[in-house]
PDB file of N, CA, C and O in Angstrom:
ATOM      1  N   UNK A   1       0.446 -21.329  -0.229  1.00  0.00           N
ATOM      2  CA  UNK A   1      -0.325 -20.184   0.261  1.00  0.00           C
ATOM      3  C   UNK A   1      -1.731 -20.660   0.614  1.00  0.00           C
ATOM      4  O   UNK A   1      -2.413 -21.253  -0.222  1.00  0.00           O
ATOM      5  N   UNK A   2      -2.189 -20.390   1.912  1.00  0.00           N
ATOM      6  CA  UNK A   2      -3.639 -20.517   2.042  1.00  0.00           C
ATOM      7  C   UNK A   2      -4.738 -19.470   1.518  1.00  0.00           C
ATOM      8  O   UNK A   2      -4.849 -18.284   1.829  1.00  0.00           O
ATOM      9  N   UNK A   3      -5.401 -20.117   0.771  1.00  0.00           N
ATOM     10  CA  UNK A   3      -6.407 -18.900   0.568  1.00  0.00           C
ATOM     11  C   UNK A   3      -7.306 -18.302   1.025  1.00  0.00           C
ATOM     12  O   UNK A   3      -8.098 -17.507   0.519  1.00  0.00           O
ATOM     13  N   UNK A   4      -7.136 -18.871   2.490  1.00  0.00           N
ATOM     14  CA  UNK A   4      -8.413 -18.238   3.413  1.00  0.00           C
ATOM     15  C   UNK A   4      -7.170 -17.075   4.388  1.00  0.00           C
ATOM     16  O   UNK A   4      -7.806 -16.372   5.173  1.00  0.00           O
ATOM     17  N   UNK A   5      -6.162 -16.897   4.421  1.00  0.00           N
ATOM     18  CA  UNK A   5      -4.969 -16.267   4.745  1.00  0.00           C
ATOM     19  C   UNK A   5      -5.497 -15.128   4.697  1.00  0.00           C
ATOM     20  O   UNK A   5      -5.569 -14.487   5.745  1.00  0.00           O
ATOM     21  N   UNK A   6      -6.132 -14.435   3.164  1.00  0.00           N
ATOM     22  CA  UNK A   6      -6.146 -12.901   3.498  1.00  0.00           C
ATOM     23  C   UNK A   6      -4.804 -12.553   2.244  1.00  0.00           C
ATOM     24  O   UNK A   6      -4.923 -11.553   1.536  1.00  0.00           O
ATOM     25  N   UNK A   7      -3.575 -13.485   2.091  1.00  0.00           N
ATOM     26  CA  UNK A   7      -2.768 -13.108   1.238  1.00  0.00           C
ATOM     27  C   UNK A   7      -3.345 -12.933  -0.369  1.00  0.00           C
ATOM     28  O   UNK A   7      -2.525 -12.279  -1.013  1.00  0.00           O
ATOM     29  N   UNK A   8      -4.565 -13.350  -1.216  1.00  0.00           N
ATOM     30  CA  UNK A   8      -4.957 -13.062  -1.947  1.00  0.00           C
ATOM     31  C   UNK A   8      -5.434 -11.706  -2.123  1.00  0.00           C
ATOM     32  O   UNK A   8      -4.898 -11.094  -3.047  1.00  0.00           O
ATOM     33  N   UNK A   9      -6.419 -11.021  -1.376  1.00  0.00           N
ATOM     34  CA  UNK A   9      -6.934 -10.041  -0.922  1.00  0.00           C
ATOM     35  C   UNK A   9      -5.667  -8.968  -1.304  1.00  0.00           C
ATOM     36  O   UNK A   9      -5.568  -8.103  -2.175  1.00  0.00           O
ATOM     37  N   UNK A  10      -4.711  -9.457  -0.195  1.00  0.00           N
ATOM     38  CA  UNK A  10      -3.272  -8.108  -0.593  1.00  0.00           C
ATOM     39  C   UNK A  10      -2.758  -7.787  -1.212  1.00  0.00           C
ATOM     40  O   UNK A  10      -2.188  -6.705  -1.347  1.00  0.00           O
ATOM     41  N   UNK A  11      -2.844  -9.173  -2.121  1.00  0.00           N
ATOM     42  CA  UNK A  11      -1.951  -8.859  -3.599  1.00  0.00           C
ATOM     43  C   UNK A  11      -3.053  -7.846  -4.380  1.00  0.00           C
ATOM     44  O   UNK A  11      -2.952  -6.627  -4.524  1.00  0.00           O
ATOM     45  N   UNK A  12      -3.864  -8.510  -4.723  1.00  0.00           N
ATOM     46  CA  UNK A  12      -4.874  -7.889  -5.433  1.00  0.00           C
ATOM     47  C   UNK A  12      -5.304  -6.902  -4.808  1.00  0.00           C
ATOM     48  O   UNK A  12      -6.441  -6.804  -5.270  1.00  0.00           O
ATOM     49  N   UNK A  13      -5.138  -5.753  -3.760  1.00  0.00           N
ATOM     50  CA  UNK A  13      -5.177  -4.587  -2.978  1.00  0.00           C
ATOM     51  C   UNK A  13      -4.064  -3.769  -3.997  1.00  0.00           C
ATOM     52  O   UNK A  13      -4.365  -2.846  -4.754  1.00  0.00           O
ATOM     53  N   UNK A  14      -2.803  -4.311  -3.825  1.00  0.00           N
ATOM     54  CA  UNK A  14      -1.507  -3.936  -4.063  1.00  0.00           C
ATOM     55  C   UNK A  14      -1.552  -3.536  -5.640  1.00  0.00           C
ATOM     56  O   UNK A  14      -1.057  -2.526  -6.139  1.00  0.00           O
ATOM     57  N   UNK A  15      -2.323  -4.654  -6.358  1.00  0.00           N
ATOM     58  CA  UNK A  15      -2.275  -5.049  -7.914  1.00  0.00           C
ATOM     59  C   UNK A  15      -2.903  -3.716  -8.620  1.00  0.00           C
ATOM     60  O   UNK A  15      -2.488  -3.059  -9.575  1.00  0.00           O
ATOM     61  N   UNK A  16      -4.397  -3.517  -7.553  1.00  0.00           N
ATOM     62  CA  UNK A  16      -5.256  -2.376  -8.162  1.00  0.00           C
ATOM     63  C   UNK A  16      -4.747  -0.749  -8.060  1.00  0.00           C
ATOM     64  O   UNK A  16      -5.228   0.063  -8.850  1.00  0.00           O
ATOM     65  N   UNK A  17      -3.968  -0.420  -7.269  1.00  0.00           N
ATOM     66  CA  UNK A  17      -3.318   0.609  -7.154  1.00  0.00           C
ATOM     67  C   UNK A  17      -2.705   1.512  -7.945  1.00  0.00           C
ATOM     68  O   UNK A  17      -2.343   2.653  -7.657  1.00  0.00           O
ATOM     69  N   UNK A  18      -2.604   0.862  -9.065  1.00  0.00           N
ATOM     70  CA  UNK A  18      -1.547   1.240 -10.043  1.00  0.00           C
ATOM     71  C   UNK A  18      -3.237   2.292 -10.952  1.00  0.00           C
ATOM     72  O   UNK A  18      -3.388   3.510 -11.057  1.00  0.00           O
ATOM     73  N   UNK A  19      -4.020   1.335 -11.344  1.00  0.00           N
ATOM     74  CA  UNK A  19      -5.154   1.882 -11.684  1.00  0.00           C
ATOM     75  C   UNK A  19      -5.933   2.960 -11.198  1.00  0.00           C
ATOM     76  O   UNK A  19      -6.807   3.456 -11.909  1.00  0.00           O
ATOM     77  N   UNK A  20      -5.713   3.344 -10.125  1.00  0.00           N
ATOM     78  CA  UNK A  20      -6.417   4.953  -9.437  1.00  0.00           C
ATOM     79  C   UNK A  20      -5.376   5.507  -9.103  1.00  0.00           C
ATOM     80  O   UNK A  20      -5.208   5.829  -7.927  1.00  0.00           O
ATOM     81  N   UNK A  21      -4.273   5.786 -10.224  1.00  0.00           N
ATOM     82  CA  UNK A  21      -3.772   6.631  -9.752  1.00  0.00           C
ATOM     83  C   UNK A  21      -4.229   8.313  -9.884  1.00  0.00           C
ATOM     84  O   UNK A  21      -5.070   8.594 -10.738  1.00  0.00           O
ATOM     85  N   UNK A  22      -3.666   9.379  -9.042  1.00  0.00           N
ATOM     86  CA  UNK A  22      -4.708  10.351  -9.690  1.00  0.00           C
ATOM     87  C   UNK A  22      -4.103  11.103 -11.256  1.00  0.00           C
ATOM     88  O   UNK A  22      -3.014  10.811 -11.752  1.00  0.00           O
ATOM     89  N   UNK A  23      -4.943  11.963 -11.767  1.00  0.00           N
ATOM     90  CA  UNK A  23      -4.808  12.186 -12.561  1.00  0.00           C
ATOM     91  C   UNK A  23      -3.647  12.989 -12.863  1.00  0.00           C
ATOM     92  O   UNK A  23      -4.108  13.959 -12.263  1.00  0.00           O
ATOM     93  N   UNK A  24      -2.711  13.348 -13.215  1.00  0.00           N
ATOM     94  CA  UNK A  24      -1.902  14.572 -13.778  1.00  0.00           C
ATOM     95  C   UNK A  24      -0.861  14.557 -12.655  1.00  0.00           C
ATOM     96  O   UNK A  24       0.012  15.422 -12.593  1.00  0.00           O
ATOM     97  N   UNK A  25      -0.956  13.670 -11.866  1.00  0.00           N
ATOM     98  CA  UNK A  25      -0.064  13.224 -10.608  1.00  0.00           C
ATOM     99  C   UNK A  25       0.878  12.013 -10.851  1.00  0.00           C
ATOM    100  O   UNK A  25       0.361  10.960 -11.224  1.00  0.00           O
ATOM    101  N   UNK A  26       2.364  12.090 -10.648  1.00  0.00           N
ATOM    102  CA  UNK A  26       2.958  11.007 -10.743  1.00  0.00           C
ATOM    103  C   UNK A  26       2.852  10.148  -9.092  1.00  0.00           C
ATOM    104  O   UNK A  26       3.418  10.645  -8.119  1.00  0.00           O
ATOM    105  N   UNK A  27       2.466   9.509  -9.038  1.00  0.00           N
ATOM    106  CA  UNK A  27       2.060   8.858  -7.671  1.00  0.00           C
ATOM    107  C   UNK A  27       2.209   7.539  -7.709  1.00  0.00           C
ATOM    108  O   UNK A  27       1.175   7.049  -8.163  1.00  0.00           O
ATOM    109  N   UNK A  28       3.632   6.080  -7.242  1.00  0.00           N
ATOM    110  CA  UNK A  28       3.291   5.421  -7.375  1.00  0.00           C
ATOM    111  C   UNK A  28       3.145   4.180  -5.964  1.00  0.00           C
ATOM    112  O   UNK A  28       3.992   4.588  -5.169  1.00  0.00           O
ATOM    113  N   UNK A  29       2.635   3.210  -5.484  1.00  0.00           N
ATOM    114  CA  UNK A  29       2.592   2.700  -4.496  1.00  0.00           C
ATOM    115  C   UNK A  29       3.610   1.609  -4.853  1.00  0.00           C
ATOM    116  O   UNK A  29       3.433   1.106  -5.962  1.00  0.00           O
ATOM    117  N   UNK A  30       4.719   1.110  -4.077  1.00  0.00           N
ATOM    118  CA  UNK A  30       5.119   0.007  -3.971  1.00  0.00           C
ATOM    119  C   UNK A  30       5.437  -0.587  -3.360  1.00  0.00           C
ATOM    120  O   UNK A  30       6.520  -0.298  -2.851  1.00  0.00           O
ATOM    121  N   UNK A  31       4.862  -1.677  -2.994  1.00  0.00           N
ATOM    122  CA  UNK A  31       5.055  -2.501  -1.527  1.00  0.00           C
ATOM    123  C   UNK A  31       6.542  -3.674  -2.036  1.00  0.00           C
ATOM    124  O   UNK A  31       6.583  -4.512  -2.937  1.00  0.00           O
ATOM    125  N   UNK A  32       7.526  -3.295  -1.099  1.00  0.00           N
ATOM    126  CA  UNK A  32       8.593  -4.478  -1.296  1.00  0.00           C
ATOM    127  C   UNK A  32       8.706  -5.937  -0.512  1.00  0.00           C
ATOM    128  O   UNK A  32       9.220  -6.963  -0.957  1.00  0.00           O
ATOM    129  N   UNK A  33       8.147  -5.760   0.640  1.00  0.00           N
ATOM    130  CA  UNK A  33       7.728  -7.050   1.541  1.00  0.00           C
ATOM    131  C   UNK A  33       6.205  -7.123   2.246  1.00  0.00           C
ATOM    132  O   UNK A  33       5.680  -6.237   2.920  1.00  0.00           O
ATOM    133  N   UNK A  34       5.754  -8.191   1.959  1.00  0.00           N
ATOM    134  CA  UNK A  34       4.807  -8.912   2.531  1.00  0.00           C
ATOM    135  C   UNK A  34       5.048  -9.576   3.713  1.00  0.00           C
ATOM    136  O   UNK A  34       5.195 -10.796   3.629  1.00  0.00           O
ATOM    137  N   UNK A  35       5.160  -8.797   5.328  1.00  0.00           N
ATOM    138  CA  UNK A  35       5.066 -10.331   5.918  1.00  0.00           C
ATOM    139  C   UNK A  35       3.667 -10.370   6.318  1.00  0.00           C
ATOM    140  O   UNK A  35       2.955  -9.366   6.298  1.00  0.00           O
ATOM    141  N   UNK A  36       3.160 -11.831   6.778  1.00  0.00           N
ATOM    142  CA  UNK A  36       2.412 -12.619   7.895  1.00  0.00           C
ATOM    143  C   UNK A  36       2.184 -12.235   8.878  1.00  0.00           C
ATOM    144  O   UNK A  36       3.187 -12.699   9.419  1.00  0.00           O
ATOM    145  N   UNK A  37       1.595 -11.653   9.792  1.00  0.00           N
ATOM    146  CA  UNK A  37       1.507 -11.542  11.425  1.00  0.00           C
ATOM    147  C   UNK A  37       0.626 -12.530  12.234  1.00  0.00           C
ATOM    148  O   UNK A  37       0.676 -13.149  13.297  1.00  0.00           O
ATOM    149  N   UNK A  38      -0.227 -12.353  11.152  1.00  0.00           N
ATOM    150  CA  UNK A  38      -1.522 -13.612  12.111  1.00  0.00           C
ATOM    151  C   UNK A  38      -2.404 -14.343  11.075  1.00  0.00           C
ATOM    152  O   UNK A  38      -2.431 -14.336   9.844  1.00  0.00           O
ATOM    153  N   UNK A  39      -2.858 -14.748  11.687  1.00  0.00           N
ATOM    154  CA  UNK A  39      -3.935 -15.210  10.292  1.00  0.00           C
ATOM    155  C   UNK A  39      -4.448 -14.620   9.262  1.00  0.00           C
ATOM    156  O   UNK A  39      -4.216 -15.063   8.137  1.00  0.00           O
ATOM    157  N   UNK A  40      -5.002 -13.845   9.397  1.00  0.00           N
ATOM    158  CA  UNK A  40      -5.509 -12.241   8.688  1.00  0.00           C
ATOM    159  C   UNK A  40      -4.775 -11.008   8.584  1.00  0.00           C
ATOM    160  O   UNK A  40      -5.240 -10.127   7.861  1.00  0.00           O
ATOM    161  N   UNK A  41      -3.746 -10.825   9.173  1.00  0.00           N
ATOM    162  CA  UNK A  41      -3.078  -9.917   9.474  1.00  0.00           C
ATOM    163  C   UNK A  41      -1.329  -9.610   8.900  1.00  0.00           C
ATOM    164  O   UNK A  41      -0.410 -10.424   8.993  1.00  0.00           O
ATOM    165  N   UNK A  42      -1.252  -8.315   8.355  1.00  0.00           N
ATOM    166  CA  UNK A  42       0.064  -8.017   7.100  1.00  0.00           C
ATOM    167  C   UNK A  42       0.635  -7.150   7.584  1.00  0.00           C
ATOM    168  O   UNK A  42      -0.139  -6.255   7.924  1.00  0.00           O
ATOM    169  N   UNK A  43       1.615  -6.956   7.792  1.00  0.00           N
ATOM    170  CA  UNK A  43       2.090  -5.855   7.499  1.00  0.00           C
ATOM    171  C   UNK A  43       3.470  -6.029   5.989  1.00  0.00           C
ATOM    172  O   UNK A  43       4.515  -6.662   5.829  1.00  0.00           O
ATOM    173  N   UNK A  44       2.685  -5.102   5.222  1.00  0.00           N
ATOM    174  CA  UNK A  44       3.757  -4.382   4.225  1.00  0.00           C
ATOM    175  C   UNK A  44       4.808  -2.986   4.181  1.00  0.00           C
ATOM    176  O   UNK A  44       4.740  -1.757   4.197  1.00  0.00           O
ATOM    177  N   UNK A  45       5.656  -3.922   4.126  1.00  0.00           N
ATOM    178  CA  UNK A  45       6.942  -2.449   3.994  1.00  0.00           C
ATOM    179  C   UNK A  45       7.123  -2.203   2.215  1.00  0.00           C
ATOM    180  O   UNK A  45       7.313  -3.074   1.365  1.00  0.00           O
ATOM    181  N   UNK A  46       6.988  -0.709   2.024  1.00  0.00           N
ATOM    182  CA  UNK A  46       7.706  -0.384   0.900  1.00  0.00           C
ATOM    183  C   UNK A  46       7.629   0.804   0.705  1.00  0.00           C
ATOM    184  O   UNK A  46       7.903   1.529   1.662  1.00  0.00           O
ATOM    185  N   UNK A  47       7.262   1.390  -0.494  1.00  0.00           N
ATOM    186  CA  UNK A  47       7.617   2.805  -0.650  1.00  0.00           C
ATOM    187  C   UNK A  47       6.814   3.692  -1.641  1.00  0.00           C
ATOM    188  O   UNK A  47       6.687   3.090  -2.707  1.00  0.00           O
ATOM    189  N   UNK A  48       6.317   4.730  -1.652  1.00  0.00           N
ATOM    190  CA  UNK A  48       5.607   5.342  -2.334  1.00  0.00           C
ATOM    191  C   UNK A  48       6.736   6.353  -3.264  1.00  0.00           C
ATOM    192  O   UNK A  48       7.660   6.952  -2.712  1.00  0.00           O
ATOM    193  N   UNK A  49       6.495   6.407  -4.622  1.00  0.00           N
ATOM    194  CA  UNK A  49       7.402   7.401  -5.260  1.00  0.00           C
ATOM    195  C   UNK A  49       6.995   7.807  -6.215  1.00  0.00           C
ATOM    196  O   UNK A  49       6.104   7.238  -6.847  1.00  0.00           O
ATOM    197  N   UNK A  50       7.692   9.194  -6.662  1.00  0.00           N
ATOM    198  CA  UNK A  50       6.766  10.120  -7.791  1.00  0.00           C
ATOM    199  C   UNK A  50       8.315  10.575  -8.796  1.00  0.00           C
ATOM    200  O   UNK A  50       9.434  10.084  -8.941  1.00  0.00           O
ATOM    201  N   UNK A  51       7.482  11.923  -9.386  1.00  0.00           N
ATOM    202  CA  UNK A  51       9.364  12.604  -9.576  1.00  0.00           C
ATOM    203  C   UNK A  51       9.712  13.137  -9.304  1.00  0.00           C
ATOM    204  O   UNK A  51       9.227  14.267  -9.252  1.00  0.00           O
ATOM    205  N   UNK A  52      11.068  12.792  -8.803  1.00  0.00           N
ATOM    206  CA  UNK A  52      12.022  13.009  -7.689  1.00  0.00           C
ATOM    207  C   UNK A  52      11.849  12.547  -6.572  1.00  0.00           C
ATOM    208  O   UNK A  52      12.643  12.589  -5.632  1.00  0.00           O
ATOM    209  N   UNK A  53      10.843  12.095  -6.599  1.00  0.00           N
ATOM    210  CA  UNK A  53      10.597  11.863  -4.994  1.00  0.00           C
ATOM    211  C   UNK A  53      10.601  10.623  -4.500  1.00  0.00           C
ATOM    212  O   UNK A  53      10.545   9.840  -5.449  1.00  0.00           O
ATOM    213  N   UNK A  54      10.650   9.900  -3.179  1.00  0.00           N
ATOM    214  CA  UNK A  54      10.466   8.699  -2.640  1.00  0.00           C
ATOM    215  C   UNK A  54      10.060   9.319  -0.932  1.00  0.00           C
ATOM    216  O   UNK A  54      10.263  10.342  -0.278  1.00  0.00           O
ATOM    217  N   UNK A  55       9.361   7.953  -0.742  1.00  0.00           N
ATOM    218  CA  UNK A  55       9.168   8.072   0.787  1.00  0.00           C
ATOM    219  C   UNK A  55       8.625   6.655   1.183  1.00  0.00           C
ATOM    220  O   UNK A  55       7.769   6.086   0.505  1.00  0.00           O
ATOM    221  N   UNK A  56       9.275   6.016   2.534  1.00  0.00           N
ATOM    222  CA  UNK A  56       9.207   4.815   2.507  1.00  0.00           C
ATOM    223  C   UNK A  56       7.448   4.503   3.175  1.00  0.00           C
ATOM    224  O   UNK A  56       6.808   5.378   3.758  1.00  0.00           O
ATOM    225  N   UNK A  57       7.128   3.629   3.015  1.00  0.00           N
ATOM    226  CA  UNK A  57       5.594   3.295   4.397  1.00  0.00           C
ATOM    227  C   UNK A  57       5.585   1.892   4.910  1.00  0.00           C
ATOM    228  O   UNK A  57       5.943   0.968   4.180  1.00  0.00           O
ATOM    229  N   UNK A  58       5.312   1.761   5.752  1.00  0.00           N
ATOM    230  CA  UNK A  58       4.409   0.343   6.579  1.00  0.00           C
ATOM    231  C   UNK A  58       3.013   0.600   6.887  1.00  0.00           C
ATOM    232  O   UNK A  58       2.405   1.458   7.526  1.00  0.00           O
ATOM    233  N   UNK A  59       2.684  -0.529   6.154  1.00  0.00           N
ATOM    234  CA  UNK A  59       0.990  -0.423   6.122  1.00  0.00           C
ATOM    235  C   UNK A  59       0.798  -1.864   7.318  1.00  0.00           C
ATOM    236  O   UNK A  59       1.561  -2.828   7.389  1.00  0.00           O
ATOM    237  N   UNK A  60       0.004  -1.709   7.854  1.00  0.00           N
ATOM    238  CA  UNK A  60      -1.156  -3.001   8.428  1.00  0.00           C
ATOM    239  C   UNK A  60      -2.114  -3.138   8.270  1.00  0.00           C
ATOM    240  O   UNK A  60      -2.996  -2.390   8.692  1.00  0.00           O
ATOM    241  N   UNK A  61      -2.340  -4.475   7.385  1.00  0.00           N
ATOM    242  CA  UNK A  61      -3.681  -4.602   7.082  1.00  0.00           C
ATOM    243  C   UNK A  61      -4.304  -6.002   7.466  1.00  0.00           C
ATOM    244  O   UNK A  61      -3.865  -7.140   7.632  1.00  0.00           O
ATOM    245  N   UNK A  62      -5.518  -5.387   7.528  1.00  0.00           N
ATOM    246  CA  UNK A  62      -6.436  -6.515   8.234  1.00  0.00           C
ATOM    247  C   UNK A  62      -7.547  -7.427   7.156  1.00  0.00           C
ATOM    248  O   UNK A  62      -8.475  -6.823   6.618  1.00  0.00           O
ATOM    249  N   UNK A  63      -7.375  -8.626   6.965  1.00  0.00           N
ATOM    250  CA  UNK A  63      -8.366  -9.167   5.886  1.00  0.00           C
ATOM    251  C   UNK A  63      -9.471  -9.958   6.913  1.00  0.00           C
ATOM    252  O   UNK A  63      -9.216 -10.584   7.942  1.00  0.00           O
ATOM    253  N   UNK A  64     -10.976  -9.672   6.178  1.00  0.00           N
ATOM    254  CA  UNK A  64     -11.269 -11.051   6.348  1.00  0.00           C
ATOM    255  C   UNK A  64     -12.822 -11.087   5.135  1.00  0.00           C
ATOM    256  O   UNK A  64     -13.555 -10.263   4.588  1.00  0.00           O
ATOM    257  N   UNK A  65     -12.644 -12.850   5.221  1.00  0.00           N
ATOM    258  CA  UNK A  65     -13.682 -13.237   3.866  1.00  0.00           C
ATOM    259  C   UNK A  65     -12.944 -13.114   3.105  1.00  0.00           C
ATOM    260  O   UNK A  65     -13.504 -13.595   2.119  1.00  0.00           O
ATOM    261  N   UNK A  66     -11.513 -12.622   2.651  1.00  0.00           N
ATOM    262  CA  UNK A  66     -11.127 -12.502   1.469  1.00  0.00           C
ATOM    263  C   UNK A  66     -11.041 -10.881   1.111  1.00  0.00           C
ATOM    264  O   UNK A  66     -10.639 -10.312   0.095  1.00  0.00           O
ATOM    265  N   UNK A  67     -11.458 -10.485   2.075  1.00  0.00           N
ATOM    266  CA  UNK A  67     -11.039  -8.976   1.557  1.00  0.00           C
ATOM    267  C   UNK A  67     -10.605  -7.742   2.473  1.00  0.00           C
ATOM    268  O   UNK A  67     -10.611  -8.058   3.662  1.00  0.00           O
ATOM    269  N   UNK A  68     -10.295  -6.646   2.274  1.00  0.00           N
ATOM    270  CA  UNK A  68      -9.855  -5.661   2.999  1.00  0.00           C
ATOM    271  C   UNK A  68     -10.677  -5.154   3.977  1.00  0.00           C
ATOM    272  O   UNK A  68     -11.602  -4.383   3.722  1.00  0.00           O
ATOM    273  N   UNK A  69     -10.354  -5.599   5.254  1.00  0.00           N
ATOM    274  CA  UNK A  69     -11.436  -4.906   6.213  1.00  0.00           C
ATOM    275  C   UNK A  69     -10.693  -3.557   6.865  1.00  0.00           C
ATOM    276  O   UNK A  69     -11.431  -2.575   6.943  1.00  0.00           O
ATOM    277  N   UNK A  70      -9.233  -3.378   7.374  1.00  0.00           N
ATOM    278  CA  UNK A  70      -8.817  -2.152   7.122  1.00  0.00           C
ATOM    279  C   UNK A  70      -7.644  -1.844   6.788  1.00  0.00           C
ATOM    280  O   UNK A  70      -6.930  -2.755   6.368  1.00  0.00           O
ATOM    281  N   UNK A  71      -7.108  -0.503   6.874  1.00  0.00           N
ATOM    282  CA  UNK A  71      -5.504  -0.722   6.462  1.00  0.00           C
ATOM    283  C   UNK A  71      -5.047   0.852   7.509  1.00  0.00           C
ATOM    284  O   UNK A  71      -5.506   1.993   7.465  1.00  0.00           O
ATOM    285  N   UNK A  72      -4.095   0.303   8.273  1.00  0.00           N
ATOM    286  CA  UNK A  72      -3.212   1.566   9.061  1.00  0.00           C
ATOM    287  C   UNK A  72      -2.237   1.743   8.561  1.00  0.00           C
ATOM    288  O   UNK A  72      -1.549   0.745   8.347  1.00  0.00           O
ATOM    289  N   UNK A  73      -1.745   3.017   8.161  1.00  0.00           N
ATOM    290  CA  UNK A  73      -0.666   3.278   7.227  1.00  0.00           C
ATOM    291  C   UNK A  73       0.651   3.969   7.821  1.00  0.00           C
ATOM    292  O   UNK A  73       1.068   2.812   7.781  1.00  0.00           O
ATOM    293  N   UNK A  74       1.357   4.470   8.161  1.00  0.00           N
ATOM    294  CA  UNK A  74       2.683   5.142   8.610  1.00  0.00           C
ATOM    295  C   UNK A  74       3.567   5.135   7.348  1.00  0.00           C
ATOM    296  O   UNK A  74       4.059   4.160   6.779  1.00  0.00           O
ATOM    297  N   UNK A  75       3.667   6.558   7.012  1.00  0.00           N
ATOM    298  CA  UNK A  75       4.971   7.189   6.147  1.00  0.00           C
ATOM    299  C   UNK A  75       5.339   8.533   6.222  1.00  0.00           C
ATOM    300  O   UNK A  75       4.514   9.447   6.224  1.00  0.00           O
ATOM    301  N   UNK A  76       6.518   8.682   6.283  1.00  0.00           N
ATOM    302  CA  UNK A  76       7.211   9.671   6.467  1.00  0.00           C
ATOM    303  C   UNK A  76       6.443  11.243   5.187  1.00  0.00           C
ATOM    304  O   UNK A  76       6.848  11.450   4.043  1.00  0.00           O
ATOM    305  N   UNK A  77       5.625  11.835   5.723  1.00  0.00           N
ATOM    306  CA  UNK A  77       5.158  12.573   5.564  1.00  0.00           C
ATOM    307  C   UNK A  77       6.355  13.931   4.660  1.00  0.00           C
ATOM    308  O   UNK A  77       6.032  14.600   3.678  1.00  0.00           O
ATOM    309  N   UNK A  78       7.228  13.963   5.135  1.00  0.00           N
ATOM    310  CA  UNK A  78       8.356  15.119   5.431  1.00  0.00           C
ATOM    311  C   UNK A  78       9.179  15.031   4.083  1.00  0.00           C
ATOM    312  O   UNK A  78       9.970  15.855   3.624  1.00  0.00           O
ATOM    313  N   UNK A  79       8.701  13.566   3.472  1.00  0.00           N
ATOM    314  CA  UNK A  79       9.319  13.358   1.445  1.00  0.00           C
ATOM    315  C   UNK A  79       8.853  13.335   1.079  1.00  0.00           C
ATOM    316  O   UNK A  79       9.165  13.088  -0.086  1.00  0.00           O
ATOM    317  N   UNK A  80       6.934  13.582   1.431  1.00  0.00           N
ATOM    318  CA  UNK A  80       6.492  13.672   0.280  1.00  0.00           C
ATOM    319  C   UNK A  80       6.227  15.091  -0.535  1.00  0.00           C
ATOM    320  O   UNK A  80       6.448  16.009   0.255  1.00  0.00           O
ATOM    321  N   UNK A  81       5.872  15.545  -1.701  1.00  0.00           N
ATOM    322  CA  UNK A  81       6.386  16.960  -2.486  1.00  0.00           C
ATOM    323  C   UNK A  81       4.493  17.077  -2.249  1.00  0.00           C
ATOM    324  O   UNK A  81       3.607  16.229  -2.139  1.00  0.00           O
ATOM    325  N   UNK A  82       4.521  18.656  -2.249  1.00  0.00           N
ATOM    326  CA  UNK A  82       2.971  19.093  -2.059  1.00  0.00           C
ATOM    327  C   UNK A  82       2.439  18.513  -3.257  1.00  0.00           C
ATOM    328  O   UNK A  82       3.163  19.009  -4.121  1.00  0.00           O
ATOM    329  N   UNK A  83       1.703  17.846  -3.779  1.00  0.00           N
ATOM    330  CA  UNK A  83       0.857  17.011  -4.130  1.00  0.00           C
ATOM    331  C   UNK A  83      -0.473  17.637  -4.918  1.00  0.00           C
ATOM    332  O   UNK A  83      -1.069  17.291  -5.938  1.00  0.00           O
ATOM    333  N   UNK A  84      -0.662  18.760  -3.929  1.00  0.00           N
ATOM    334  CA  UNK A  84      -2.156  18.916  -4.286  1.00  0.00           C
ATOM    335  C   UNK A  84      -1.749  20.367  -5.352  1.00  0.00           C
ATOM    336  O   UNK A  84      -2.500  20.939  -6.142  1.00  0.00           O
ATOM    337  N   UNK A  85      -0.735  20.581  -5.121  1.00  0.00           N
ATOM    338  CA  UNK A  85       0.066  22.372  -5.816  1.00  0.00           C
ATOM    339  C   UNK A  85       0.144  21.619  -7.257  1.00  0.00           C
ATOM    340  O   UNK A  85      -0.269  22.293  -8.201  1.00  0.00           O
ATOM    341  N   UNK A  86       0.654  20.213  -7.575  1.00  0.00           N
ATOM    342  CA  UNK A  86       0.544  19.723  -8.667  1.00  0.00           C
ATOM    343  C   UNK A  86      -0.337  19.240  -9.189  1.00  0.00           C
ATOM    344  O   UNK A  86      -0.074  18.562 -10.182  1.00  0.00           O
ATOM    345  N   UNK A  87      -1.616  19.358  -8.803  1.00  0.00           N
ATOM    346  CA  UNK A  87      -2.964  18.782  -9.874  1.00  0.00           C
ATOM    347  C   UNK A  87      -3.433  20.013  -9.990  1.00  0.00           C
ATOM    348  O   UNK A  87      -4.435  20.230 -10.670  1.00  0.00           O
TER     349      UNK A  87
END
């Protein structure tokens, strides 16, 4: 792995997630593949899930210096359960 890649950055993006989750909300992020696109550049496939629930996403994200400069997200909106009715 190169460490000027940007793949450090993602993991540790991915790693911290678990830690903000919100409160009184089952909410969890899980990315199942990492690929490569460019030098700096990811896209992750995986899936966000709560209870009962799942819904898949692809994120693209952009590193540089080592860290998150942005992230475009796409997921199926239509599985996820109202969210905000539960906090």
């Amino acid at each position: 792995m190169n460490e000027d890649s940007g793949e450090p950055a993602v993991r540790k993006f991915y790693d911290s997630l678990t830690a903000h989750e919100p409160a009184g909300v089952e909410l969890h992020c899980e990315p199942d593949r990492r690929l490569p696109v460019a030098p700096n550049e990811f896209v992750v496939l995986g899936h966000y899930r709560g209870d009962g629930w799942r819904a898949p996403f692809a994120h693209v994200l952009t590193t540089k210096d080592g860290k998150i400069l942005s992230l475009r997200q796409i997921t199926d909106t239509r599985c996820w359960p109202d969210l905000m009715a539960a906090s």
